[in-house]
N, C-alpha and C positions, 0 to 999 in steps of 0.2 A: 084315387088310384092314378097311378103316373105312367103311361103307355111313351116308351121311344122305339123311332124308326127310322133307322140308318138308310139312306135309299139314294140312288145313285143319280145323274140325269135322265130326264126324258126327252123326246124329240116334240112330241108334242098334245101329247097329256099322258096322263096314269093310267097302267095297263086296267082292264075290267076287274082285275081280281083285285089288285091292292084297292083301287077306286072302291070296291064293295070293302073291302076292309075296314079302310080308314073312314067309311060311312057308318060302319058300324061302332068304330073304337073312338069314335071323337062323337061327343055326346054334348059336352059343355061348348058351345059355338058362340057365344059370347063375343069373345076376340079373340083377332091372329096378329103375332108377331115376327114378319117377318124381318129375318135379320139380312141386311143386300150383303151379297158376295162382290160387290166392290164398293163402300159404302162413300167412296169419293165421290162417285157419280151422282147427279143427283137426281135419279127418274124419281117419279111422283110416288108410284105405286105398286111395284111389283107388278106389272101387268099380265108377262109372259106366265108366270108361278099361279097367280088369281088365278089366272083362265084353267088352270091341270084343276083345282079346283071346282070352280063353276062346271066345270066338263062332267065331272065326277059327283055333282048332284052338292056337294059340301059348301053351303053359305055360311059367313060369319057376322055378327049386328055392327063389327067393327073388325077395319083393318089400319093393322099401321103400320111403315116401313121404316124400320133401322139404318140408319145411316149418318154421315155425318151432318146433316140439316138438323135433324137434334141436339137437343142440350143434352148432358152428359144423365142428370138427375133426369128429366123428362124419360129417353130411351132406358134406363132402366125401371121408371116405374109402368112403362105399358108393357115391358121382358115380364115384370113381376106377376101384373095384371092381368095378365094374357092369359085365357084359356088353350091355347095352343103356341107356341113357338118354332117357326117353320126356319132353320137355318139354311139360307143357299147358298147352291155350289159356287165356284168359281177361285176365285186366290186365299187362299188356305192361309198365308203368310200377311196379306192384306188383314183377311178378317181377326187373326189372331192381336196383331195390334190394334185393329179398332176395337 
């Protein structure tokens, strides 16, 4: 089953309801792939995004972050692999070419 959720930013986590939501819809927690909304940058790990998570009770046995520090083959097989795919906000026009 393939659950998507369009969802805007936060300031600094998930409101209670979606936070119970996506507690409940995301079942397979395997791994996340986040994809960075500036993917030039190269922070380590999603940190600010992790934490709306952690907040929210949602752990995953693997996290990995999209960006250009990956090989091209590499970043689409943990996209594939991924039990969840978390796209973040930010330059729309950026991530479209990455």
């Amino acid at each position: 089953m393939k659950i998507h959720y369009y969802l805007g930013w936060f300031n600094n986590f998930f409101p209670d309801t979606l936070g119970r939501l996506l507690q409940e819809d995301i079942i397979d927690r395997n791994s996340i792939a986040m994809i960075s909304s500036n993917p030039s940058i190269y922070e380590d790990d999603g940190a600010t995004e992790r934490s709306w998570l952690d907040q929210a009770g949602i752990m995953f046995d693997e996290y990995h972050l999209i960006n250009y520090r990956l090989q091209k083959q590499e970043a689409q097989t943990k996209i594939q692999n991924a039990s969840v795919i978390f796209l973040l906000g930010g330059n729309i026009l950026e991530q479209n070419r990455f």
